[in-house]
C-alpha atoms as a printed R data frame, in Angstrom:
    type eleno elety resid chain resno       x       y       z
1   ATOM     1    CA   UNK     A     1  -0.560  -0.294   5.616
2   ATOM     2    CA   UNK     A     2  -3.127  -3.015   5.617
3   ATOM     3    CA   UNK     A     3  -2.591  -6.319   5.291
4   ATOM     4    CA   UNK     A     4  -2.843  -7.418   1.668
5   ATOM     5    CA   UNK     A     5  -1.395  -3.966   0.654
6   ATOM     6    CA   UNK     A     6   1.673  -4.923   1.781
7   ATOM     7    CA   UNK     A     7  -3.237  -4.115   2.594
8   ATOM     8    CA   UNK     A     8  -4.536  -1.962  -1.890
9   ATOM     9    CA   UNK     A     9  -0.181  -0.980 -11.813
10  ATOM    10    CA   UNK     A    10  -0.342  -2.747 -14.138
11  ATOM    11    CA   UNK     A    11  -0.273   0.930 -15.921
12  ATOM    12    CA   UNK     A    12  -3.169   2.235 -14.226
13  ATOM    13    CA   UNK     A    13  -4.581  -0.393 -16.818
14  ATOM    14    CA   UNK     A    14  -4.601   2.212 -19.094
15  ATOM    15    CA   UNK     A    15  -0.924   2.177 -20.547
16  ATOM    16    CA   UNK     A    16   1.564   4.920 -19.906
17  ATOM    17    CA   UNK     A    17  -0.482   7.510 -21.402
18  ATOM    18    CA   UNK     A    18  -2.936   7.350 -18.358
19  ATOM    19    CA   UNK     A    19  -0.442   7.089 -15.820
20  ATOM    20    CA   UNK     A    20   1.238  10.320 -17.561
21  ATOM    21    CA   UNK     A    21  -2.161  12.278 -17.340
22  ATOM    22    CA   UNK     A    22  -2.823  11.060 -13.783
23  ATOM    23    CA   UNK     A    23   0.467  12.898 -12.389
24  ATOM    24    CA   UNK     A    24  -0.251  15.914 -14.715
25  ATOM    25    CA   UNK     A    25   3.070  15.010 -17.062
26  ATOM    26    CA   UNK     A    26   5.396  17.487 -15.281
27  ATOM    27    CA   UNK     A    27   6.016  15.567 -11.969
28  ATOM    28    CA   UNK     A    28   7.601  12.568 -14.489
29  ATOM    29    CA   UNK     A    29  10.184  14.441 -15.859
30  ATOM    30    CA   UNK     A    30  10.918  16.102 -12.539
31  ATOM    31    CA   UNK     A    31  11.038  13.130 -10.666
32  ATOM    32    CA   UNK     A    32  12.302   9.610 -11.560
33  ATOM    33    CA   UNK     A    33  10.517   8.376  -8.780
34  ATOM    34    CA   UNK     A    34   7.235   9.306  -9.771
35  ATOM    35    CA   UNK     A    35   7.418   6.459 -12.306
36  ATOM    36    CA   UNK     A    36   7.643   3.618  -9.452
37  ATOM    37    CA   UNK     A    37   4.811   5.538  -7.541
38  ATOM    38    CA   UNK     A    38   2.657   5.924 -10.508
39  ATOM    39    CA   UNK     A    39   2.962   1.981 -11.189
40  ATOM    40    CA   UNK     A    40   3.680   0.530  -8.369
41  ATOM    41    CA   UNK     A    41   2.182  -3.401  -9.183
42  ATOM    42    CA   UNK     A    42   3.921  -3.384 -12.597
43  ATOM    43    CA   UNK     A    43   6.947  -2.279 -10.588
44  ATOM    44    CA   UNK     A    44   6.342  -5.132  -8.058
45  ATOM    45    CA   UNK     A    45   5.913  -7.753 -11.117
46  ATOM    46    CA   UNK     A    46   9.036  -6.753 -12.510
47  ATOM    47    CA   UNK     A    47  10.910  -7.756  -9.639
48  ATOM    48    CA   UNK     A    48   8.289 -10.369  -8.760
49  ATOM    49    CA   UNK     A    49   9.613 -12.332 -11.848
50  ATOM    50    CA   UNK     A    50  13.407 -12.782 -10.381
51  ATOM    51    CA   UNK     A    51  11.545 -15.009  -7.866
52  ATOM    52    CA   UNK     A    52   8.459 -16.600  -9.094
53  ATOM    53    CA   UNK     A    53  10.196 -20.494  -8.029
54  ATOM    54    CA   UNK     A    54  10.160 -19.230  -4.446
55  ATOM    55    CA   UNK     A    55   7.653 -21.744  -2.423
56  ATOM    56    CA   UNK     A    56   6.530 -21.326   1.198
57  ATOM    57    CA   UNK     A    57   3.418 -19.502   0.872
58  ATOM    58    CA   UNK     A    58   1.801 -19.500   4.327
59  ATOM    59    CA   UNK     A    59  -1.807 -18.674   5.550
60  ATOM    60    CA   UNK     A    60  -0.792 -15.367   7.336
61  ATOM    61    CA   UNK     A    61   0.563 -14.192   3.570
62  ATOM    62    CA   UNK     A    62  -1.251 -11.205   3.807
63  ATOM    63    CA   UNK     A    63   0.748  -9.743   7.038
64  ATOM    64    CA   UNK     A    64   3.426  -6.688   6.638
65  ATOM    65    CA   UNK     A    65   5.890  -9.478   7.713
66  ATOM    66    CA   UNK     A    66   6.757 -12.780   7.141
67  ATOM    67    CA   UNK     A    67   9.682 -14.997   8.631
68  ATOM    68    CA   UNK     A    68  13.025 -13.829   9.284
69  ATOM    69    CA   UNK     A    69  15.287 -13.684   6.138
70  ATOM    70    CA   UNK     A    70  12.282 -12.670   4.215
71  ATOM    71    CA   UNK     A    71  11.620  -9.442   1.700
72  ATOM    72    CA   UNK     A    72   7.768  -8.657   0.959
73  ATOM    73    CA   UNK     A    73   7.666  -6.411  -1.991
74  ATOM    74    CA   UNK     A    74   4.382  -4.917  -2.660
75  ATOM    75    CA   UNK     A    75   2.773  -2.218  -5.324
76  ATOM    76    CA   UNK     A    76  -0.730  -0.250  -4.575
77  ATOM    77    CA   UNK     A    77  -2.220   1.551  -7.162
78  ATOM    78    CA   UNK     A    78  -5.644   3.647  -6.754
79  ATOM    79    CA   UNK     A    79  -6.084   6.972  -8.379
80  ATOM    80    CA   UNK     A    80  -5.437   9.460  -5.486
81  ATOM    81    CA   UNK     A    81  -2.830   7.286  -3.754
82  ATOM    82    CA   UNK     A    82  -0.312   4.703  -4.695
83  ATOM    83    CA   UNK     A    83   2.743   2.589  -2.824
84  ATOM    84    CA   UNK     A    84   5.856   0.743  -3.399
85  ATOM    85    CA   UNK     A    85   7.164  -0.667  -0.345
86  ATOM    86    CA   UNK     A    86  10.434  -3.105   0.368
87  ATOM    87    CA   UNK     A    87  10.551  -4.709   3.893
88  ATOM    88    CA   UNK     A    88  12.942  -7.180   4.638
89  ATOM    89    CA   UNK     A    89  12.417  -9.008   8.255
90  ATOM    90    CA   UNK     A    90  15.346  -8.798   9.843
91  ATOM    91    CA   UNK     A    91  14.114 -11.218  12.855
92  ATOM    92    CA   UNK     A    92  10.877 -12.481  13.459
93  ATOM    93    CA   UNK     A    93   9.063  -9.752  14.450
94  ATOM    94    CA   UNK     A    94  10.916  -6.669  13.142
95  ATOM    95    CA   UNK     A    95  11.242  -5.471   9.238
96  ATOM    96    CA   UNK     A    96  12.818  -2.196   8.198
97  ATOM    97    CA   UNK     A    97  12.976  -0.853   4.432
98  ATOM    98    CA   UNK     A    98  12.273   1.913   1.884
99  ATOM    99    CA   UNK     A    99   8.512   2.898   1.286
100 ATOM   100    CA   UNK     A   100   7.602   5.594  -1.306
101 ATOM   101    CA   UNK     A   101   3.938   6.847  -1.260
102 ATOM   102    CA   UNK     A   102   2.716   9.337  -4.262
103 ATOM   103    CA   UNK     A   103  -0.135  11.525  -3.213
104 ATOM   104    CA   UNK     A   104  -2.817  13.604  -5.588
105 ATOM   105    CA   UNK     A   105  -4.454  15.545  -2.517
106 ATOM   106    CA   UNK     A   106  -7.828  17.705  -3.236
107 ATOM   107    CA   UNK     A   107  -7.384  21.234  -3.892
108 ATOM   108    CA   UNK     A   108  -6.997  23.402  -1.123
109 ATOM   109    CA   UNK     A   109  -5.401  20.465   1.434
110 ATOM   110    CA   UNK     A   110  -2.383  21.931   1.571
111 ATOM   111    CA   UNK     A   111   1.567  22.122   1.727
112 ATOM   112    CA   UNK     A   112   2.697  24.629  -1.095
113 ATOM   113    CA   UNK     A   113   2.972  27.431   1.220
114 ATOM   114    CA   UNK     A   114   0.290  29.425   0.239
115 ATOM   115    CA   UNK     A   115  -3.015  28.052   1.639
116 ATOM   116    CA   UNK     A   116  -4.780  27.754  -1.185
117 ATOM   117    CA   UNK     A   117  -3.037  25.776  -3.115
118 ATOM   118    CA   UNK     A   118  -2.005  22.360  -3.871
119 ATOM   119    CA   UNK     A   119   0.302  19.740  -5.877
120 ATOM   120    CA   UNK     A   120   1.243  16.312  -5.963
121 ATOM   121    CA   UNK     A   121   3.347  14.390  -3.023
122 ATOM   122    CA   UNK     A   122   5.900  12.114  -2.951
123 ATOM   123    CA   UNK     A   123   6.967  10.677   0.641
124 ATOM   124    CA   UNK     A   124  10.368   8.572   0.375
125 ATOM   125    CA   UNK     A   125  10.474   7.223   3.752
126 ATOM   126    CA   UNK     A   126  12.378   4.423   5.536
127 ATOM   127    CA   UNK     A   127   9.447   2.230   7.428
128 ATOM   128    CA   UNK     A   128  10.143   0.180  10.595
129 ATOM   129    CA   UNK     A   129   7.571  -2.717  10.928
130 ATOM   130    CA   UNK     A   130   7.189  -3.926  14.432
131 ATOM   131    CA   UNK     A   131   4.202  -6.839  15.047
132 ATOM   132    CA   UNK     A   132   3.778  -6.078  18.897
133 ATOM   133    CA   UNK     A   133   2.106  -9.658  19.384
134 ATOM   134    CA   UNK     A   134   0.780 -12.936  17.487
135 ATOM   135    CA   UNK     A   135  -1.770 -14.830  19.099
136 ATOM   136    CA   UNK     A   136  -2.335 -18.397  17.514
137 ATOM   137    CA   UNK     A   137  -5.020 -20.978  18.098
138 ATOM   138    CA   UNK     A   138  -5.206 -24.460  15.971
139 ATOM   139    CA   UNK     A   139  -7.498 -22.817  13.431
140 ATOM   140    CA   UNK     A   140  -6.816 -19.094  13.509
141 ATOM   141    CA   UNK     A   141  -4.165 -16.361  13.890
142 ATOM   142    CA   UNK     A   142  -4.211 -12.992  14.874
143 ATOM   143    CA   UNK     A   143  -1.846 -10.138  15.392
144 ATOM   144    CA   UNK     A   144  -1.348  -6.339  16.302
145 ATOM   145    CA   UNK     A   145   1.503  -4.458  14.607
146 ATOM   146    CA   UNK     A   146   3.078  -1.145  14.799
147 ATOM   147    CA   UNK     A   147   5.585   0.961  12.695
148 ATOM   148    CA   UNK     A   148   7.081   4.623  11.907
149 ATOM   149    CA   UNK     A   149   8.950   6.013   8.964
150 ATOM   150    CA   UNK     A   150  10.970   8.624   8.267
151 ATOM   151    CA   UNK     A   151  11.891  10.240   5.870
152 ATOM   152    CA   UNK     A   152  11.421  13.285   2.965
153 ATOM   153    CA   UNK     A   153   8.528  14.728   1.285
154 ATOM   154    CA   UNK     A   154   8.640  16.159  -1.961
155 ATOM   155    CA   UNK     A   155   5.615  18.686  -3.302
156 ATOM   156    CA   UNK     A   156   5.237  19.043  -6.862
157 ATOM   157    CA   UNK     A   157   2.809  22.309  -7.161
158 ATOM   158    CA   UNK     A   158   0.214  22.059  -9.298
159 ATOM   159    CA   UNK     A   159   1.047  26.321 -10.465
160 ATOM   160    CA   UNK     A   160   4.381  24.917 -11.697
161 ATOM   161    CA   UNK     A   161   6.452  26.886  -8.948
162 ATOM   162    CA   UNK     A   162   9.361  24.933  -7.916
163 ATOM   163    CA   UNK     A   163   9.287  21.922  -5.453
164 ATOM   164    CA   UNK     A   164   9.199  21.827  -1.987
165 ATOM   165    CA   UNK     A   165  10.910  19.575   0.407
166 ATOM   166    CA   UNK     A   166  10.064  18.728   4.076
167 ATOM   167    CA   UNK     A   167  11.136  16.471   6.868
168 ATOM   168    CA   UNK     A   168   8.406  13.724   7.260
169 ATOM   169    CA   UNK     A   169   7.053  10.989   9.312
170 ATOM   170    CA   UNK     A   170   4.495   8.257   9.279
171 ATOM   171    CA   UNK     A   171   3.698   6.598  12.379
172 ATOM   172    CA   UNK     A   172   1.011   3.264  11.344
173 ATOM   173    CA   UNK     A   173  -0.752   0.457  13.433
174 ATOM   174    CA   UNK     A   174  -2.575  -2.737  12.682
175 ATOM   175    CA   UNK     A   175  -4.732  -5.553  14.366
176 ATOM   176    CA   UNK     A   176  -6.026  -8.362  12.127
177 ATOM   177    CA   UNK     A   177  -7.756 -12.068  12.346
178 ATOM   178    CA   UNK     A   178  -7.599 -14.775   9.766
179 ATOM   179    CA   UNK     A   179  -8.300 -18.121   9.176
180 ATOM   180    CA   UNK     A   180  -7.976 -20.041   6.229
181 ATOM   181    CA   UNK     A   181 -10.891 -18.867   4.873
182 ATOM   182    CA   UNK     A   182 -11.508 -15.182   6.597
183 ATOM   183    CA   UNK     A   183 -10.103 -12.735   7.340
184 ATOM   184    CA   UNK     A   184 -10.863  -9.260   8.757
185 ATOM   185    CA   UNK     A   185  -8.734  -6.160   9.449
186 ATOM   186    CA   UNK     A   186  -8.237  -2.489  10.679
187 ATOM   187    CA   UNK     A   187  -5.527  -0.218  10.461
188 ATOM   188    CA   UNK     A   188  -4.839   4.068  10.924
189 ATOM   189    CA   UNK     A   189  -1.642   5.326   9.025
190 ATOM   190    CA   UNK     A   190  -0.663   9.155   9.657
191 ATOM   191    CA   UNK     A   191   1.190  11.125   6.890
192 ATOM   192    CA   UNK     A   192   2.982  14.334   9.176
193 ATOM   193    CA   UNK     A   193   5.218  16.932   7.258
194 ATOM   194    CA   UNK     A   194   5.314  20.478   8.924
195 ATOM   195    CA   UNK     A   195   1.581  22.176   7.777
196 ATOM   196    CA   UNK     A   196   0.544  18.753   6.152
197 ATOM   197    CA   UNK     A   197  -0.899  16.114   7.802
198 ATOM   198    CA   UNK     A   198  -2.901  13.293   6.304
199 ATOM   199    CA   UNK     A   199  -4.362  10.746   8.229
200 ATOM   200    CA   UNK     A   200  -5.423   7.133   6.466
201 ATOM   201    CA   UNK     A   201  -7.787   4.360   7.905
202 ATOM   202    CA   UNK     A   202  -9.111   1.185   6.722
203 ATOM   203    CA   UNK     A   203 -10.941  -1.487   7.964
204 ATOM   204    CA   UNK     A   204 -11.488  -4.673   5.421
205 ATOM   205    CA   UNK     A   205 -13.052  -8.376   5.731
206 ATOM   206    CA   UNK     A   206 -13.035 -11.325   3.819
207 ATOM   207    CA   UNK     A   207 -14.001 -14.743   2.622
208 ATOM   208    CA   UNK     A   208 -12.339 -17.579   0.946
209 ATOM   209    CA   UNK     A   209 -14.252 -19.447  -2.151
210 ATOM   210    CA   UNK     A   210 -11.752 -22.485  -1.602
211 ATOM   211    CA   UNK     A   211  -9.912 -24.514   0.678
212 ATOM   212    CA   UNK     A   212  -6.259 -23.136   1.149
213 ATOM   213    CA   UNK     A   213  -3.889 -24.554  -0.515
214 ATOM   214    CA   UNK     A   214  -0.114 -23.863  -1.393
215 ATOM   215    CA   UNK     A   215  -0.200 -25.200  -5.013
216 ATOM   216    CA   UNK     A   216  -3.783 -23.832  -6.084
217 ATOM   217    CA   UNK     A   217  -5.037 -20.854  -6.610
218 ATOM   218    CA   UNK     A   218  -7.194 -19.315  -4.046
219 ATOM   219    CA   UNK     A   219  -9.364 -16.756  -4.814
220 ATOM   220    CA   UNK     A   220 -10.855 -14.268  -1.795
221 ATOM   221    CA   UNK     A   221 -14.310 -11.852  -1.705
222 ATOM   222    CA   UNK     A   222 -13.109  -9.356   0.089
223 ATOM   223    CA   UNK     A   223 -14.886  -5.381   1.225
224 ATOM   224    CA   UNK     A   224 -12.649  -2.706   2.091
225 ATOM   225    CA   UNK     A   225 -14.089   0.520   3.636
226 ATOM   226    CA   UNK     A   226 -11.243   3.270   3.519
227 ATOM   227    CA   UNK     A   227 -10.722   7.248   4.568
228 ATOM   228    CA   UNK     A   228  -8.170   9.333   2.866
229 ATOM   229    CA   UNK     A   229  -7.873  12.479   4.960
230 ATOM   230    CA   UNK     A   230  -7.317  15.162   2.104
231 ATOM   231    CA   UNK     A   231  -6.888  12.864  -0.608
232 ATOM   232    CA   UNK     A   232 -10.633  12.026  -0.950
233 ATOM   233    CA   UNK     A   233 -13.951  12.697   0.768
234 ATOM   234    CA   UNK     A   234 -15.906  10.281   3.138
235 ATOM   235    CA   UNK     A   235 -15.313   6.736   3.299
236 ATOM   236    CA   UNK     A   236 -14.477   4.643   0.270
237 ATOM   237    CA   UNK     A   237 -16.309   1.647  -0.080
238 ATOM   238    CA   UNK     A   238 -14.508  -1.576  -2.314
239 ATOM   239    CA   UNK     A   239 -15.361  -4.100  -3.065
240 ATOM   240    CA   UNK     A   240 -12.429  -6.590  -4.227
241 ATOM   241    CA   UNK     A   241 -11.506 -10.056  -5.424
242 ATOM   242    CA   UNK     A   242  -8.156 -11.390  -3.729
243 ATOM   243    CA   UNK     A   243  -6.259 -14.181  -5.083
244 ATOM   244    CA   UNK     A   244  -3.316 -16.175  -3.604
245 ATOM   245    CA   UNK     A   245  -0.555 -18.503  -5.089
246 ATOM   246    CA   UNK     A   246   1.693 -20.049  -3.463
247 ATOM   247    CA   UNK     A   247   4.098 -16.761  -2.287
248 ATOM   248    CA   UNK     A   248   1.747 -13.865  -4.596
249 ATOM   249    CA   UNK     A   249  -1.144 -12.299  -3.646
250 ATOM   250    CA   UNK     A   250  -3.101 -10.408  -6.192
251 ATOM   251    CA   UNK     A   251  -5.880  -7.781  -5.982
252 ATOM   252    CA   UNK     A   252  -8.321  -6.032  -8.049
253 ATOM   253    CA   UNK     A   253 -11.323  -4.053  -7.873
254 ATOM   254    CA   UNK     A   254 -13.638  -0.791  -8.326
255 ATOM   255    CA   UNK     A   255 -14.963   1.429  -5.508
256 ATOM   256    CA   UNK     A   256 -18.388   2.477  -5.509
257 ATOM   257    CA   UNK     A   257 -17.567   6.040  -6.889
258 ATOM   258    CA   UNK     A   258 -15.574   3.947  -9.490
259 ATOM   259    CA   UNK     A   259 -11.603   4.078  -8.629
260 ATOM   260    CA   UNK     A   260  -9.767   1.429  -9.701
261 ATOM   261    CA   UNK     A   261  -7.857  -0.033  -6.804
262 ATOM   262    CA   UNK     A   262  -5.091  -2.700  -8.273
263 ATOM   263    CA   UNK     A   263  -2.608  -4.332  -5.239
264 ATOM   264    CA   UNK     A   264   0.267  -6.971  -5.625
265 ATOM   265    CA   UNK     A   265   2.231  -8.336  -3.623
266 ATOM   266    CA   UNK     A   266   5.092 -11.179  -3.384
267 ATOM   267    CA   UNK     A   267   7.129 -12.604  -0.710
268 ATOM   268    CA   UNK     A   268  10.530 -14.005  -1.156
């Protein structure tokens, strides 16, 4: 996960009809949790709104973790991958919670059981967020974390043959610098379930347009260049504008090959 994705809807800002199409209508009514997966930063608002008095928003908001006694909720949506993640810090440096990821991977990457063909994923696992080390300096912090779910993955084939479920883990690391006015980051996430494995990496950078400040809004230029092993081909370029109020950040933006990529993300 990168930061801010915890970081990368809204209904696929398209209304439910889109986010039907985009799962191919059958995984819906097979699976309730396609519907969080699907639209994962409406989900996030939803529960967003039981906390929007919440103050405390601080610079390293865009970490996997915050204080102990915390709970970052956070929704991804882009076309060929989406998130809904829940991680409560249960000290300072150690979060565990429920993360579902939904998958469309190209045809022919694999999992059904017959080579050739392919379907939609669902990966329910329970993530363990670790950050190894924090370095801080009077105008800058920086930090490498680590983490591992576990968990279930459910295949939806796209040849309407029943599902599939495997055992599945997702081991994930993460180094990042910010100030209060850039930031850059890199992370690798790897998706293993028997024949499938799907490895993620990102590497972003940005800059602030104002001062920070807890009451204001802040809004952020930020780049993102991103490889989907399986899910999509090459690197993913994205460029995206970041916002940040007091405990929400808020993301939004259009790859170069034109995916929508839509990302919030609250801390309580």
């Amino acid at each position: 996960m990168v930061a801010a994705r915890t970081g990368d809807g809204f209904p696929g800002a398209g209304g439910p009809a889109i986010g039907h199409r985009l799962i191919g209508g059958r995984c819906c009514r097979q699976s309730p949790f396609c519907l969080l997966v699907v639209y994962p930063p409406l989900i996030t608002a939803l529960v967003l709104l039981a906390g929007v008095g919440a103050s405390g928003f601080s610079p390293a908001a865009a970490a996997p973790l915050a204080h102990k006694g915390s709970i970052i909720v956070s929704g991804e949506y882009e076309p060929a991958w989406s998130s809904f993640t829940v991680t409560p810090a249960i000290t300072r440096s150690t979060g565990v919670g429920p993360a579902l990821h939904w998958m469309q991977p190209e045809a022919g990457s694999g999992g059904t059981g017959n080579g050739d063909a392919s379907g939609q994923e669902l990966w329910s696992l329970v993530m363990v967020t670790q950050r190894l080390h924090r370095w801080n300096g009077a105008q800058y912090q920086a930090n490498a974390w680590a983490g591992v779910g576990a968990g279930l993955l459910t295949i939806f084939p796209d040849d309407g043959s029943s599902r599939a479920n495997r055992a599945a883990w997702s081991p994930w690391g993460q180094l990042d610098f910010e100030t209060r006015r850039l930031y850059v980051g890199a992370s690798a996430r790897w998706f293993q379930a028997a024949d499938i494995s799907r490895l993620m990496t990102s590497a972003r950078a940005g800059l602030a347009l104002t001062p920070a400040s807890y009451d204001r809004w802040q809004p952020w230029l930020m780049v993102e260049a991103r490889t989907m092993e399986g899910l999509e081909q090459g690197v993913e370029i994205t460029p995206l504008l970041r916002v940040i109020h007091r405990r929400m950040l808020a993301e939004a933006g259009m790859s170069l090959s034109g995916a929508l990529h839509l990302n919030l993300t609250y801390t309580y």
